[in-house]
C-alpha positions, 0 to 999 in steps of 0.5 A: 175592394181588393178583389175588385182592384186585381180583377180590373188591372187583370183585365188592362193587363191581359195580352192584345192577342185575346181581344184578336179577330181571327183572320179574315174578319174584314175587306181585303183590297186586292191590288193589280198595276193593270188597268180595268181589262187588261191581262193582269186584272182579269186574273185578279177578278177570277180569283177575286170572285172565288177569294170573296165565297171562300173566305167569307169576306168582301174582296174589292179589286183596286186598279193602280196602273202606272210606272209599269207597275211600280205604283201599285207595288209601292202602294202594296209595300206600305201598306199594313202587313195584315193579310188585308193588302195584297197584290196581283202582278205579272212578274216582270212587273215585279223582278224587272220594273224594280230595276228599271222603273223605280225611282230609288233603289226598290228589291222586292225580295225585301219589300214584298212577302210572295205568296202564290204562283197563279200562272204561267205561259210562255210567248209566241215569236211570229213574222210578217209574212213577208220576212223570209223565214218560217222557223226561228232557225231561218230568223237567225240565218236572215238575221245574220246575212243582213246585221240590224235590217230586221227589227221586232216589235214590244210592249216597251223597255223592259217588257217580257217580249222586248227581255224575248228578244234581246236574249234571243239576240244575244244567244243568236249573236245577232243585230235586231232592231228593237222597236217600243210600244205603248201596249199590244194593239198599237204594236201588232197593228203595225206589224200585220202592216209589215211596219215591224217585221217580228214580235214576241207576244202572248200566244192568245193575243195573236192566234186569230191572225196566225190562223188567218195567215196575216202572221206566220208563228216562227217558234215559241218561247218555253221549254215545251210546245204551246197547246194551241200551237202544237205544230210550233216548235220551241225555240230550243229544239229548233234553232237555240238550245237552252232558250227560254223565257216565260212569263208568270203571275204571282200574288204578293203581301206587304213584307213581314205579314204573318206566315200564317196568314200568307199560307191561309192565302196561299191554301185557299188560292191555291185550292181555287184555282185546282177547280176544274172551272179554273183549269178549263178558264186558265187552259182556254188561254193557254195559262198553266197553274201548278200548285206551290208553296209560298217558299216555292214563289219565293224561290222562283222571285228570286231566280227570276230577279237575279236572272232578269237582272243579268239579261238587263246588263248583259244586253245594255237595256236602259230604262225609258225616261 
C-alpha cells in the first residue's frame, strides 16, 4: 500500500514539462492586417504554404484588415505566446500605425516578439508627364521656383509613400501638397489623369505605365538602383544625399513566446525563402530576402520606430480621424 501511495503522488508530482508536445503539434494561425489579395497576404500565403510542408502541421492565413493594421496587431498581441500565433506585417504597419493609429499608447517593441525579415524593397518617386521635371534633381528646382503648386499623391497618413514624401520635403526644403488616399488603384488613377502630379509607389504597381510613357520614373528611393529600373537613379545620387526610405516585411509573435520556438520559426522561414523558387518569386517583384536572425529583426524594429517616430514629429503628421 505504500509503494502504491509514492507511486501515485510521484506521478501527480512529476513537472508539466514531461507531459509536453513538442512544438508544432498542432494549427497555427498565421495572421496579416491585409485584405485577401493584397501586397501583405499574398506574402503570407507563399510562405504559408511552405510553413504547412515543413513543419508538418496545418498553417491557416487569418485576414484581419483594418486600423492600418493596428487590428490584427493587437489581436497577434493577446494572444498565447506559444508559437501558434503569429503575424505578417509590412513595417510601417508595425513602427508607424502604433504611433498614429492606436487607440491607447501601443510600443511594439514591447507587445510583439520579431521574428524574420522576409522582404525588403524600395519605392519608385514617378511624375505626370506633364510636370516639367525628369530627374528627382529638377522635381526639387520646380518645386522650389513654385512653394505648394506641385502636390504628391499616398495610400493615406502615414502610409511608407506619404513618410516618402515628407521626408523628401523636409530634405529638399521644399512645400508640396500632399493629397490621401484610400489604397493604390484610386491614387495612380488619378495621377495618370494628372489629378496629382507626383507619387511615391512600389515600383511593380506602376512599371506597365512607366513603361507605356502615361508616367515618367524621376528616381528611386533606396540606396541602390531598383533592378527593373536600372536606368532610374536613386534619389541620393541624383538630387539628395543620404536620402533613404525603404519598406520591410517582417514576422512577428506575441511578446514573451519562448526563444526556442521563435528561432525554429525563424530557421525554418528563413530556409524557405533561400530556395531558389523564392528567390525568383521575390525577384519577379523586385523584393529582396536577406537571411537574418530573430535579434537582428529586433534591431531593425527598433531603428525603424524610433526613426519613423522622428519623421512623424519632425514633419508635423497627424493621424486621420
Amino acid at each position: 500500500m505504500r509503494t502504491l501511495t509514492v507511486l501515485v503522488l510521484s506521478t501527480f508530482l512529476l513537472p508539466p514539462v514531461a507531459f509536453a508536445q513538442p512544438y508544432p503539434s498542432k494549427v497555427i494561425r498565421f495572421v496579416t492586417g491585409s485584405s485577401p489579395g493584397g501586397g501583405a497576404d499574398l506574402t503570407t500565403r507563399a510562405i504559408q504554404q511552405r510553413l504547412t510542408a515543413a513543419l508538418g502541421v496545418q498553417v491557416i492565413v487569418d485576414n484581419r484588415p483594418g486600423v492600418a493594421g493596428m487590428l490584427a496587431n493587437e489581436y497577434t498581441a493577446k494572444a498565447a505566446p506559444d508559437g501558434y500565433t503569429i503575424l505578417l506585417q509590412p513595417g510601417s504597419f508595425v513602427t508607424v500605425s502604433s504611433q498614429l493609429n492606436a487607440k491607447t499608447p501601443w510600443d511594439p517593441l514591447k507587445q510583439l516578439a520579431p521574428i524574420i525579415q522576409v522582404s525588403a524593397y524600395d519605392f519608385v518617386l514617378v511624375a505626370h508627364p506633364s510636370v516639367p521635371a525628369t530627374s528627382a534633381k529638377q522635381l526639387v528646382a520646380v518645386a522650389r521656383a513654385k512653394p505648394g503648386a506641385l502636390s504628391f499623391a499616398s495610400t493615406g497618413v502615414g502610409s511608407n509613400f506619404h513618410l516618402a514624401g515628407e521626408l523628401f520635403k523636409l530634405r529638399s526644403k521644399t512645400d508640396m501638397l500632399h493629397v490621401s488616399y484610400r489604397g493604390s488603384p484610386p491614387a495612380v488613377i488619378d495621377l495618370i489623369s494628372g489629378r496629382v502630379d507626383t507619387m511615391f509607389v512600389h515600383v511593380p504597381t506602376v512599371h506597365d505605365y512607366i513603361k507605356s510613357g502615361r508616367l515618367r520614373a524621376l528616381a528611386v528611393t533606396g540606396l541602390k538602383r531598383n533592378p527593373l529600373l536600372p536606368g532610374v537613379q536613386t534619389i541620393d545620387e541624383s538630387a539628395l544625399k543620404g536620402y533613404e526610405l525603404s519598406g520591410y516585411e517582417g514576422v512577428f509573435a506575441p511578446a514573451g513566446t519562448p526563444r526556442e520556438i521563435v528561432s525554429k520559426l525563424n530557421q525554418t522561414i528563413g530556409t524557405a525563402l533561400a530556395t531558389p523558387e523564392m528567390k525568383e518569386a521575390w525577384s519577379a517583384k523586385a523584393v529582396e530576402f536577406i537571411p537574418n536572425t530573430a535579434e537582428q529583426f529586433a534591431e531593425k524594429t527598433r531603428q525603424d520606430y524610433e526613426n519613423t517616430g522622428a519623421l512623424i514629429k519632425a514633419a508635423g503628421i497627424k493621424p486621420e480621424r
